[in-house]
C-alpha positions in Angstrom: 0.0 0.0 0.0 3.1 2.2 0.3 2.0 2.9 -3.7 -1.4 4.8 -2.1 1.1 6.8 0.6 3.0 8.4 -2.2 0.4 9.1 -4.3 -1.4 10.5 -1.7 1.5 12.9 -0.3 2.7 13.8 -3.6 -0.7 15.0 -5.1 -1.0 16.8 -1.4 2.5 18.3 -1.8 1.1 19.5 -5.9 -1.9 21.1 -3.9 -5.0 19.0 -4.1 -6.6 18.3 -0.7 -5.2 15.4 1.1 -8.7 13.8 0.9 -9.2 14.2 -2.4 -5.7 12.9 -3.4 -6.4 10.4 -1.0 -9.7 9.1 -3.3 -8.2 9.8 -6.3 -6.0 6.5 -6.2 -9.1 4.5 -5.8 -10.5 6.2 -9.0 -7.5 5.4 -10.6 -7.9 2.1 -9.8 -10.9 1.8 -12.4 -9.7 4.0 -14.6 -6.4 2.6 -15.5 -8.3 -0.9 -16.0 -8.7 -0.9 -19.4 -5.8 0.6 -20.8 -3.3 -1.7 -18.7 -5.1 -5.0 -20.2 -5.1 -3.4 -23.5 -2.2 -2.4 -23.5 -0.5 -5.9 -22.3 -2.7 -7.6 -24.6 -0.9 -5.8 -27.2 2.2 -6.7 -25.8 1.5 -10.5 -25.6 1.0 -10.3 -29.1 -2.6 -10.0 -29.3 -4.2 -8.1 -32.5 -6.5 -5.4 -32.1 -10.2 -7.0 -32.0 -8.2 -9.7 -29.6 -7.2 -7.3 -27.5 -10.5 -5.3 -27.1 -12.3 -8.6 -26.4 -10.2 -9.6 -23.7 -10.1 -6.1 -22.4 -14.2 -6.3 -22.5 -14.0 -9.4 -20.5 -11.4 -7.8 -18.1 -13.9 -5.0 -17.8 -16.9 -7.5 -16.9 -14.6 -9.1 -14.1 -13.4 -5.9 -12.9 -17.3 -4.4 -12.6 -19.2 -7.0 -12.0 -17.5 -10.1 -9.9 -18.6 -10.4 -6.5 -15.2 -10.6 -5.5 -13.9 -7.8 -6.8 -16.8 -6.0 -5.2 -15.9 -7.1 -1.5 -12.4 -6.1 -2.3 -13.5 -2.3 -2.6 -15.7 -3.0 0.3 -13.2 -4.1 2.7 -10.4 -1.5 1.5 -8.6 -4.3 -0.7 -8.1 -1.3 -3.2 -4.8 -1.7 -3.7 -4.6 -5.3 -4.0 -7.5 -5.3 -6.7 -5.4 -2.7 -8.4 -2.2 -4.9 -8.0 -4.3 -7.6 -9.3 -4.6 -6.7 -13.0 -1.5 -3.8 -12.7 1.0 -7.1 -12.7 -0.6 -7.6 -15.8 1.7 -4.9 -17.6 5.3 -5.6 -16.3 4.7 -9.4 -17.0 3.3 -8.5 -20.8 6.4 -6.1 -21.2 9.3 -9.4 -19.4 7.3 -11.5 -22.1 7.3 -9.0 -25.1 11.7 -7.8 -23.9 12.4 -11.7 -24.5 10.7 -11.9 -27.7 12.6 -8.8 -28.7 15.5 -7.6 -26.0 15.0 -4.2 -26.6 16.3 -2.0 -23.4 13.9 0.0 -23.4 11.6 -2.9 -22.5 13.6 -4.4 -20.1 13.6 -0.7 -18.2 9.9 -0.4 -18.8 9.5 -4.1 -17.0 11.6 -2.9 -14.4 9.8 0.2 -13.6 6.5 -1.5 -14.1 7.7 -4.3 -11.9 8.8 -2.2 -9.1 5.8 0.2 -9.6 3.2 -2.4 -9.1 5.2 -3.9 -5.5 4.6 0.1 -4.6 0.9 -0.8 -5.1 0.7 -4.0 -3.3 3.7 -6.1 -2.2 1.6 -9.6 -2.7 2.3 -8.7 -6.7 5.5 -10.9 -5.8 2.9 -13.8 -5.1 1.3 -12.6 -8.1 4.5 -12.6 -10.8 6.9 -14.5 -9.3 5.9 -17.8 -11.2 5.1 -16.8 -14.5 8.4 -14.5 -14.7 10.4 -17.4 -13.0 8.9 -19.8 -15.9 9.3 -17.8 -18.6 13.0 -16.9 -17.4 13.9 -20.5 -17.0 12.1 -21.2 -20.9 14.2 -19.0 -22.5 17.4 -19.8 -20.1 19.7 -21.6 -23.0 19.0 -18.7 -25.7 19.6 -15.3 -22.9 23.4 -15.1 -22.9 25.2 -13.4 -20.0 23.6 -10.0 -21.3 20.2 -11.5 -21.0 20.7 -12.8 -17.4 22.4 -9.9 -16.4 19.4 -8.0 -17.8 16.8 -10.0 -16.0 18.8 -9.5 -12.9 19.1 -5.9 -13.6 14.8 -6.2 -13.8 14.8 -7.5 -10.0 17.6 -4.9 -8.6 15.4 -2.3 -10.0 12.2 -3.8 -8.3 14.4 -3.9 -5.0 15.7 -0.6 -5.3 12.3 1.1 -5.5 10.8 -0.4 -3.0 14.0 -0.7 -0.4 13.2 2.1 1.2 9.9 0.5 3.3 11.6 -3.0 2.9 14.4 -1.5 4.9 11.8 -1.0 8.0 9.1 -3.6 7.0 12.0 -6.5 7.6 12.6 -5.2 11.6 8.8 -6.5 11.8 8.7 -9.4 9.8 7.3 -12.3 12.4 4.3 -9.7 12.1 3.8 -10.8 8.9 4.5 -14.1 9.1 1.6 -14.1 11.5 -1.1 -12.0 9.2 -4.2 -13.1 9.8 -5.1 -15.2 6.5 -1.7 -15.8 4.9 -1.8 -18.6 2.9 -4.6 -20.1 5.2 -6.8 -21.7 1.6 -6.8 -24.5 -0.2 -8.0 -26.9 -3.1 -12.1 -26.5 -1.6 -11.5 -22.6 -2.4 -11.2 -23.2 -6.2 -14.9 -24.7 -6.4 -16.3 -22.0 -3.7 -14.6 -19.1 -6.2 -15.7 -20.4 -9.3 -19.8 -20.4 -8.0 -19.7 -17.8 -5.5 -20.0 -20.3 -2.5 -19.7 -19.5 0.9 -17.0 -21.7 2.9 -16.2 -18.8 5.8 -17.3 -15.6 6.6 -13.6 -14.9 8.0 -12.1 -15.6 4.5 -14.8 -16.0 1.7 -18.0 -14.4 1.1 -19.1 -11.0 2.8 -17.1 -11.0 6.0 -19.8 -11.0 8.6 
């Protein structure tokens, strides 16, 4: 959530009301929806009519699942946003090793960190598919190419170090949050028709 702070102190510092600012990153939220999937669609390699379906079906997720709904109710905001945000730097990883242009190896990095700034669970989020796709194209990288992916997770580091630096000093906190990792195979049928298992950790909390 250290995304929101910024946002939030910057816009204050540029003059808008703290309150406002404050608000404006959850409007953000749904307003960047549909560009980001485009956008990455395009980057996977998607043509244009492709890429405007699957952003249409991004947009009936993002507006009309249930889930998505309780995460804006319970002040999951930023981890909605994270949700499809990961969608970019992991579209521009795929779209550098198709290509290995710099500038999107930089762009993935900036995305990458950008979107950890938003909600540190994108690691949870990215770190298989980049790890897969890193390890597919392993034999044809070359020490450039590893040093370039390497280069992608210093630059994720390095962006967010500054509340990593503090967030480690408390880290059996988090190893103690409330739900973490606390599912399992049951919560794959109770997603997929909207089934209640706990009011703690599915559904409408209470």
């Amino acid at each position: 959530n250290k995304g929101w702070e910024v946002w939030t102190w910057l816009l204050h510092r540029l003059g808008v009301p703290q309150g406002l600012a404050f608000n404006l990153f959850a409007v953000a939220a749904h307003w960047l929806l549909l560009p980001v999937v485009f956008l990455s669609a395009r980057l996977f390699g998607l043509a244009r009519a492709p890429a405007l379906a699957a952003t249409a079906m991004a947009s009936l997720l993002w507006y009309f699942d249930s889930f998505a709904h309780w995460c804006w109710w319970v002040g999951m905001t930023a981890y909605a946003f994270a949700s499809y945000l990961c969608l970019l730097p992991l579209a521009l990883f795929y779209r550098w090793l198709q290509t290995r242009k710099l500038w999107l190896a930089l762009a993935t990095g900036l995305t990458l960190g950008l979107a950890h700034l938003v909600h540190p669970y994108s690691f949870f989020i990215l770190a298989a598919p980049m790890l897969a796709l890193w390890v597919y194209h392993w034999r044809r990288l070359g020490p450039r190419g590893h040093l370039a992916v390497l280069g992608i997770a210093a630059t994720t580091v390095a962006m967010n170090a500054w509340w990593l630096a503090v967030d480690l000093r408390f880290w059996h906190y988090i190893l103690d949050s409330g739900f973490f990792g606390q599912s399992g195979a049951q919560f794959l049928l109770a997603d997929v028709f909207g089934l209640l298992l706990d009011t703690a950790t599915s559904g409408m909390i209470g």
